[in-house]
C-alpha positions as CSV (number, residue, x, y, z in Angstrom):
1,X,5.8,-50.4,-59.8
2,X,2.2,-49.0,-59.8
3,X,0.7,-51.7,-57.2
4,X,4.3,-50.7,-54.6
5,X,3.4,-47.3,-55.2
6,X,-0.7,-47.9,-53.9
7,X,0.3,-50.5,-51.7
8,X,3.5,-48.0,-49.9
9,X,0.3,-45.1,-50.1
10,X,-1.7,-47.6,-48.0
11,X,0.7,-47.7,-45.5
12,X,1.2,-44.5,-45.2
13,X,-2.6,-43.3,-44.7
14,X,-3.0,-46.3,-42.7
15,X,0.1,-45.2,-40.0
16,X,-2.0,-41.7,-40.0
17,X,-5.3,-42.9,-39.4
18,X,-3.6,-45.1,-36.7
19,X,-2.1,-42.1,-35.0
20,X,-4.8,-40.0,-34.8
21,X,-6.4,-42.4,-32.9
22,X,-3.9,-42.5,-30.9
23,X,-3.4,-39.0,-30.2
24,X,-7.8,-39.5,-29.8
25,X,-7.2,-41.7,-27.0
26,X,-4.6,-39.9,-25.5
27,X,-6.8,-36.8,-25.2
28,X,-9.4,-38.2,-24.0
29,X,-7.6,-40.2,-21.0
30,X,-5.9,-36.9,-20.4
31,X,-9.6,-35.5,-19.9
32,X,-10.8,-38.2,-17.8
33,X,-7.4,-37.5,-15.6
34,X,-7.5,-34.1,-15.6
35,X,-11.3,-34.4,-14.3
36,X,-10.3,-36.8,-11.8
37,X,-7.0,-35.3,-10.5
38,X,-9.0,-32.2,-10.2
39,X,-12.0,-33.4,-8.2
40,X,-10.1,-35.7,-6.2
41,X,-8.0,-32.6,-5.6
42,X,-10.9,-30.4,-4.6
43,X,-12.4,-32.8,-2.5
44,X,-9.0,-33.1,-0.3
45,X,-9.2,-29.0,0.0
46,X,-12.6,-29.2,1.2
47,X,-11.7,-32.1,3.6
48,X,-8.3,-30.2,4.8
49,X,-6.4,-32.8,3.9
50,X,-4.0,-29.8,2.4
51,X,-0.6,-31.9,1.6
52,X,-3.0,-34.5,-0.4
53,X,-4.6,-31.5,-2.3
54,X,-1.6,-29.7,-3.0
55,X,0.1,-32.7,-4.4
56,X,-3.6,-33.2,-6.3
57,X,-3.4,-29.8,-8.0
58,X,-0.2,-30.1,-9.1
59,X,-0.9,-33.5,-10.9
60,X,-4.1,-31.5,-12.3
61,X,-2.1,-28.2,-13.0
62,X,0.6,-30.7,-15.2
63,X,-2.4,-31.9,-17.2
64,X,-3.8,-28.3,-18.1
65,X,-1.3,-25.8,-16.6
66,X,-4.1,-22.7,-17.3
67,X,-6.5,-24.0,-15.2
68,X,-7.2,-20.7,-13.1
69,X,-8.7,-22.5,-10.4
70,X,-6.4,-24.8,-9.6
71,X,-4.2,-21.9,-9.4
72,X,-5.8,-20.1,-7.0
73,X,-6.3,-23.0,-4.7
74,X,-3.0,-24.4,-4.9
75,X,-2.0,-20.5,-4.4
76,X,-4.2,-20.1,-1.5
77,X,-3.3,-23.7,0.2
78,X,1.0,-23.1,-0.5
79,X,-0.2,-19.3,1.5
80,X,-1.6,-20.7,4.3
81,X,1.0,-23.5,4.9
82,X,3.5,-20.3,5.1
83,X,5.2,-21.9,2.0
84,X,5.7,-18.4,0.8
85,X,7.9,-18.6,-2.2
86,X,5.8,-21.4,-3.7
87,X,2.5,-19.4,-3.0
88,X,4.9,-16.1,-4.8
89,X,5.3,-18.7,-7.6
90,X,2.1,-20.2,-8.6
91,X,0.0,-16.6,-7.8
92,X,2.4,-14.9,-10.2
93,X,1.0,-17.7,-13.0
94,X,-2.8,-16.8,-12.0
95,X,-2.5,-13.3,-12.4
96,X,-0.8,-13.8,-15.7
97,X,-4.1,-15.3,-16.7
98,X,-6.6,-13.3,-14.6
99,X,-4.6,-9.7,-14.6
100,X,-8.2,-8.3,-13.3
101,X,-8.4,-10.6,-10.3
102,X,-7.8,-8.1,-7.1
103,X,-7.6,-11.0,-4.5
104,X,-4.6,-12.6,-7.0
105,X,-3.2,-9.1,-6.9
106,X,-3.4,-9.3,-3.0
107,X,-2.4,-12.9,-2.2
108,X,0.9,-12.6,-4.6
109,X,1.5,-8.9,-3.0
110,X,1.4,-10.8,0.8
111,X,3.8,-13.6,-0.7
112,X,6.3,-11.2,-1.6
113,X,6.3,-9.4,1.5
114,X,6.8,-13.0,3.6
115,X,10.2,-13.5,0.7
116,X,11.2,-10.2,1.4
117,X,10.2,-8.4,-2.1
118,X,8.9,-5.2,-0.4
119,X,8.8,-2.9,-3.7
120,X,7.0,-6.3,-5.5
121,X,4.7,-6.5,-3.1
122,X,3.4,-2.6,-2.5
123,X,3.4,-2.8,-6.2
124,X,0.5,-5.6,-6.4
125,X,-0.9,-4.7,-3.2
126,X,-2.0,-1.0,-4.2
127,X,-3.0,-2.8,-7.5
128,X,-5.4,-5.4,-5.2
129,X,-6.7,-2.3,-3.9
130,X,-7.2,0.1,-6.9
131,X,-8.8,-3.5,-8.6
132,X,-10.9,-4.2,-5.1
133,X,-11.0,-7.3,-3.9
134,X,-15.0,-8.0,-3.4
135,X,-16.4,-9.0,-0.4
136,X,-13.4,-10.6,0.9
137,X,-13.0,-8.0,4.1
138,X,-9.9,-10.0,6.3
139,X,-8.2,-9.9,2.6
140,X,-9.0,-6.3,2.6
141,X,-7.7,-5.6,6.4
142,X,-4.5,-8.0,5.4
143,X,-3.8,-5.9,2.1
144,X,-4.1,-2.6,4.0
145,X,-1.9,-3.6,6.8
146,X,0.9,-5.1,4.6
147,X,0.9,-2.1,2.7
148,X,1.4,0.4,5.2
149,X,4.2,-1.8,6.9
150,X,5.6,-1.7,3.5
151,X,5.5,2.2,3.4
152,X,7.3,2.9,6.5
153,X,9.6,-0.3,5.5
154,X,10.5,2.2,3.0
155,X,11.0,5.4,4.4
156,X,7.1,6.9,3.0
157,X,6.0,7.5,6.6
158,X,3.2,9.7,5.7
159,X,2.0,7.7,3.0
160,X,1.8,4.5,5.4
161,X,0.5,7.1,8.2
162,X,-2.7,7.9,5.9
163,X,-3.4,4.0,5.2
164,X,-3.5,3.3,9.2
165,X,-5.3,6.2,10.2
166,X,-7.9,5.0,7.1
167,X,-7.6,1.5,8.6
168,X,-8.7,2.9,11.7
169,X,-12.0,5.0,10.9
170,X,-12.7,1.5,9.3
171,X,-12.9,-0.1,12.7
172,X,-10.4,-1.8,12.2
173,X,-8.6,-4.7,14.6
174,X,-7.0,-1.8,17.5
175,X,-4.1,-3.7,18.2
176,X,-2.8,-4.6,14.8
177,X,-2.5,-0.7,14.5
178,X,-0.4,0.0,17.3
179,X,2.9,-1.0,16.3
180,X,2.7,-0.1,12.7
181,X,0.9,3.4,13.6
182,X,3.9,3.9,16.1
183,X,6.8,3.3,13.9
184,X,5.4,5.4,11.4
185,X,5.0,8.2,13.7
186,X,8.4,8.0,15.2
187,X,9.5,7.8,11.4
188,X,11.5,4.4,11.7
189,X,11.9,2.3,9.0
190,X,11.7,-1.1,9.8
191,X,9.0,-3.6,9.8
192,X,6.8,-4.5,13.3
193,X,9.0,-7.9,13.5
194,X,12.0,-5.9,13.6
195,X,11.8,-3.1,16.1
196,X,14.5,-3.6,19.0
197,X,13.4,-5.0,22.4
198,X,14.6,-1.5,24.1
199,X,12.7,0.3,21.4
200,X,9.6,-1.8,21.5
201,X,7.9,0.1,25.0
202,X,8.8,3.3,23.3
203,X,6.9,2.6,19.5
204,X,4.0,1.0,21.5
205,X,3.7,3.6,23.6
206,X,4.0,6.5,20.7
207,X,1.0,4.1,18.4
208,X,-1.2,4.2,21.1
209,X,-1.5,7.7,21.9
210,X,-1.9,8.0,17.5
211,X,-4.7,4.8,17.4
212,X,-6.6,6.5,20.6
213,X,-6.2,10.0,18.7
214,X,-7.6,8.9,15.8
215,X,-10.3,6.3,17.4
216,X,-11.0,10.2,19.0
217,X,-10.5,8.8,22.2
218,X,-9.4,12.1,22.9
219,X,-9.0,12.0,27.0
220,X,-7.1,8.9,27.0
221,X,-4.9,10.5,23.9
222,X,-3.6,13.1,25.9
223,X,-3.0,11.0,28.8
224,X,-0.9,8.7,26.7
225,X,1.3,11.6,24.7
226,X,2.2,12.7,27.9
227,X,3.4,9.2,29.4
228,X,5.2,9.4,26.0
229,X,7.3,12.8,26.5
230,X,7.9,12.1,30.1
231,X,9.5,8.4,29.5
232,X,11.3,9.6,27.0
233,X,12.4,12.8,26.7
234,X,16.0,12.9,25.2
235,X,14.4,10.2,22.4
236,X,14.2,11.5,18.8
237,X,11.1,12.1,17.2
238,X,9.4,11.4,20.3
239,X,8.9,15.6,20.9
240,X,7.7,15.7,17.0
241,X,5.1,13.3,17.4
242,X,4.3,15.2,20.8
243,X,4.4,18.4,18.8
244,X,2.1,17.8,16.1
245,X,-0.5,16.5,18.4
246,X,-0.4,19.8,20.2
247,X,-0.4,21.7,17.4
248,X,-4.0,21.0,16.8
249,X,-4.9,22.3,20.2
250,X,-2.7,24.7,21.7
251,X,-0.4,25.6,18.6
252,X,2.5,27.4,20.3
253,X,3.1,24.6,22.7
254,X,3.2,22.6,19.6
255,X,6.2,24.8,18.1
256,X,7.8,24.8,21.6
257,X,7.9,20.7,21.3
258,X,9.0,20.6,17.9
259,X,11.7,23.1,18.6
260,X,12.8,20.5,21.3
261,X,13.2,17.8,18.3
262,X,15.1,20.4,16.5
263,X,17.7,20.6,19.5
264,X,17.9,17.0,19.9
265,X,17.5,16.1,15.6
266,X,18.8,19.1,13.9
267,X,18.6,17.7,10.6
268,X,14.6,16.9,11.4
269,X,13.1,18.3,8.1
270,X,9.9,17.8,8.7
271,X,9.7,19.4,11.9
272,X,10.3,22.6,10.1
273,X,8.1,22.2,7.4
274,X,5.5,21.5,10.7
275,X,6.5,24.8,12.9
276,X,6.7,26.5,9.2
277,X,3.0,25.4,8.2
278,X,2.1,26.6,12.6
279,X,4.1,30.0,11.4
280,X,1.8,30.4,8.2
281,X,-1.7,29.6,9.5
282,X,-0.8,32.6,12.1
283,X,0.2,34.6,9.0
284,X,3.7,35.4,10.0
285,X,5.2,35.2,6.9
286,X,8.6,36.1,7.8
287,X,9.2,33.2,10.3
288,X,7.8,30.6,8.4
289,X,10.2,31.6,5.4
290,X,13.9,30.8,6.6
291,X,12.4,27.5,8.5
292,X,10.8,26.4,5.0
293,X,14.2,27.6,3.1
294,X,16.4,25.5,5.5
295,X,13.8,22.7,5.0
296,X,14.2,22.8,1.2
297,X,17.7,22.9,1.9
298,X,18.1,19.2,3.8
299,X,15.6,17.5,1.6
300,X,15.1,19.1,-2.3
301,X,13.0,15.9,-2.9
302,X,10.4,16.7,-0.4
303,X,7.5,17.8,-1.7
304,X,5.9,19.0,1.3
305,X,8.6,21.3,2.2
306,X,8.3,23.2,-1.4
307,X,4.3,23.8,-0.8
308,X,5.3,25.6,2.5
309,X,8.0,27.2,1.2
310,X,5.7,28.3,-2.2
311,X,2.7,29.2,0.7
312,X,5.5,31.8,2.5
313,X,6.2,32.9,-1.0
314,X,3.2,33.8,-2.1
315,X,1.8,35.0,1.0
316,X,4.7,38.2,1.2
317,X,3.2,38.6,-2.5
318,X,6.0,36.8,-4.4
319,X,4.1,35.1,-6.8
320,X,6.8,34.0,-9.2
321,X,8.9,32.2,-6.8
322,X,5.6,31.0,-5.1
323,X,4.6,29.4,-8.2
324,X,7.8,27.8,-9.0
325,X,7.7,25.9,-5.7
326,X,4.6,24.9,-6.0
327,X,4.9,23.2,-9.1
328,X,8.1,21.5,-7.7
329,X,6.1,19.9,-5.1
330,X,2.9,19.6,-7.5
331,X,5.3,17.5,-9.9
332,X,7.1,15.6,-6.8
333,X,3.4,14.3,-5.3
334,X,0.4,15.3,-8.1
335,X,-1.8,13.5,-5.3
336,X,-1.8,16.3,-3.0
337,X,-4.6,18.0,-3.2
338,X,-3.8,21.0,-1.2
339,X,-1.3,22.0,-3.8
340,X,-3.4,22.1,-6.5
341,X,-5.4,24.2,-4.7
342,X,-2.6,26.3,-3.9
343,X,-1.6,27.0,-7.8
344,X,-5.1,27.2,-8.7
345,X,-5.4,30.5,-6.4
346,X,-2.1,31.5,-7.6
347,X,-3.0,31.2,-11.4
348,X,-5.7,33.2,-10.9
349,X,-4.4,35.7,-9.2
350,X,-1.9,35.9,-12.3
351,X,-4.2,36.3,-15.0
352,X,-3.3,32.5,-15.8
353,X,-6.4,31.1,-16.7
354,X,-5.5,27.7,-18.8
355,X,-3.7,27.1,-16.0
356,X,-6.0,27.6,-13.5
357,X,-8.1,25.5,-15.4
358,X,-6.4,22.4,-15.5
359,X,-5.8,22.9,-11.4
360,X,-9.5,22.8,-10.9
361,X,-10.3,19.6,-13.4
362,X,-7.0,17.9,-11.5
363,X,-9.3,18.7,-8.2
364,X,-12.0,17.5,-9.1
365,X,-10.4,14.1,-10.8
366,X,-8.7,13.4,-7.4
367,X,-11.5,14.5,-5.4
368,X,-13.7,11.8,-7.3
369,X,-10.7,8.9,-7.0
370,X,-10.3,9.5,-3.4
371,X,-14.3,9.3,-2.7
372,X,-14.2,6.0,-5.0
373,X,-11.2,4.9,-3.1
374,X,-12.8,5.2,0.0
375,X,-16.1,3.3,-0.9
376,X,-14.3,0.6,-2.4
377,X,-12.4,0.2,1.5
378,X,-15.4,0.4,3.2
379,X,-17.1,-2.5,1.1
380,X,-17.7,-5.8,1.9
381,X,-18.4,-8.8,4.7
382,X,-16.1,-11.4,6.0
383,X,-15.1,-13.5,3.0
384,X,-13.4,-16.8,2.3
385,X,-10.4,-17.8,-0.2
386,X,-12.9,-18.7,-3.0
387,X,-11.8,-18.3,-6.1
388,X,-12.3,-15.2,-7.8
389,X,-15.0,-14.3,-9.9
């Protein structure tokens, strides 16, 4: 019984000694295919053979399915085949590796916005550019423009209006602005791919008067907002956009036009909140205040029409109301500067002096994210689709 016990003991440690050899092997074959797969699959990217290498990395990515690189470049090849979805798929694996990789943030963001995913992709693009995205400065313009296109996709015309006009003191391609810069400014929320043949003249029209404004080609500005309200003067938002451009120079023909876009919108919030701000800056309090009310009235979520309504508050001296509306709209956008400024006077004037406190360290935080903000756009040379550092 004891030599069938040793010899049944034999076998045993003999079976195990035999499989870890095995599973030795096996390892190192997988190496030596993983090593292969992988150069062969980088030598086809660098030859452009791009079905060869995507078929490559995939063999590669089956042997060791972390390997970040392969990710990328299989990521980056799927991208620029316009094989959206499986780009979407494989950069949503990299970033779940490399969550501090702003290009991966960027690529997956532009993926989602060829599949449709709008809120997905503004999501990772804003994160591409609060991460940056290095030297890579076409992925920079691409993230930018995809963004604001997003905004206005989704009804935040103002917050896609401050990306182009950013895009353009950044020198940035002139005729990708156009039709974004135009939609935004006529307030229309669809996408450049989907504006109407007999709309198109009219938002091309309306983004080059804002793009020549803004590149302060100031002459050929006026020129071109004029063409605008004389093609189309029964069109809305065409007199708004008119409007505020005149406001900056000859302020009462710039109320006279957005009164126009009241007659022809009469639910146009903004254009009260606009002729309300015109109606404070000349200190006539009591005209600004039933146009801020009304404006308050159509839209409670807009945050812009509170500050002007808690401006025409506290300039007739009502500080308490004043104060409540400011915070509404301090609450409803805490980017906004100019509210914060707003309150802080406000506080003070009150006596409130925590408050007015935190008002000026909010300043100063956003003062310091908007300077970082900017630096980090303006950074950078024409990069390639490397992978990221």
């Amino acid at each position: 019984m004891i030599t069938i016990a040793l010899l049944a003991f034999s076998l045993t440690v003999s079976e195990h000694a035999m499989t870890c050899a095995q599973t030795r092997v096996a390892a190192a074959s997988a190496q030596i295919s993983f090593r292969q797969l992988s150069e062969a699959a980088d030598r086809a990217r660098t030859e452009n053979r791009d079905d060869e290498a995507i078929r490559l990395y995939k063999r590669a990515l089956a042997v060791r399915p972390e390997w970040e690189q392969g990710l990328w470049y299989l990521g980056t090849l799927h991208y620029g085949r316009e094989q959206y979805a499986d780009a979407r798929d494989v950069l949503r694996r990299f970033v779940a590796l490399r969550p501090d990789a702003g290009p991966g943030w960027a690529l997956l963001g532009m993926s989602e916005f060829q599949t449709r995913q709008y809120s997905r992709a503004l999501d990772h693009l804003q994160r591409a550019m609060a991460q940056g995205m290095g030297d890579r400065a076409d992925m920079v313009q691409s993230a930018f423009y995809f963004a604001a296109v997003v905004l206005t996709r989704l009804e935040r015309y103002d917050d896609s209006m401050s990306m182009l006009l950013r895009m353009s003191s950044l020198n940035q391609d002139r005729q990708m602005l156009i039709e974004p810069a135009g939609l935004a400014a006529l307030r229309m929320p669809l996408l450049p791919g989907e504006i109407p043949e007999d709309r198109r003249n009219m938002v091309r029209m309306t983004g080059e008067a804002v793009v020549s404004l803004q590149t302060q080609h100031y002459e050929d500005a006026d020129q071109k907002f004029k063409q605008l309200e004389a093609a189309y003067p029964n069109e809305p938002g065409v007199h708004f956009v008119y409007g505020a451009y005149l406001m900056q120079l000859h302020p009462d023909d710039g109320i006279r036009e957005m009164k126009r876009e009241l007659q022809i919108s009469p639910y146009h919030v903004l254009a009260r909140v606009r002729i309300a701000e015109q109606y404070l800056q000349q200190e006539q309090f009591d005209q600004a205040m039933p146009l801020a009310q009304e404006a308050v009235q159509l839209d409670p979520r807009r945050s812009s029409a509170h500050m002007i309504l808690g401006e025409a508050y506290v300039g007739k001296g009502d500080l308490t109301h004043g104060i409540k509306e400011l915070e509404i709209a301090r609450d409803d956008d805490p980017m906004e500067t100019r509210t914060h400024w707003d309150l802080l006077r406000a506080f003070t004037a009150t006596g409130r002096v925590d408050d007015a406190r935190r008002e000026k360290e909010e300043i100063q935080r956003l003062t310091t994210q908007a300077a970082a903000a900017h630096g980090a756009a303006e950074n950078g040379t024409p990069g390639d689709q490397r992978a990221p550092n």
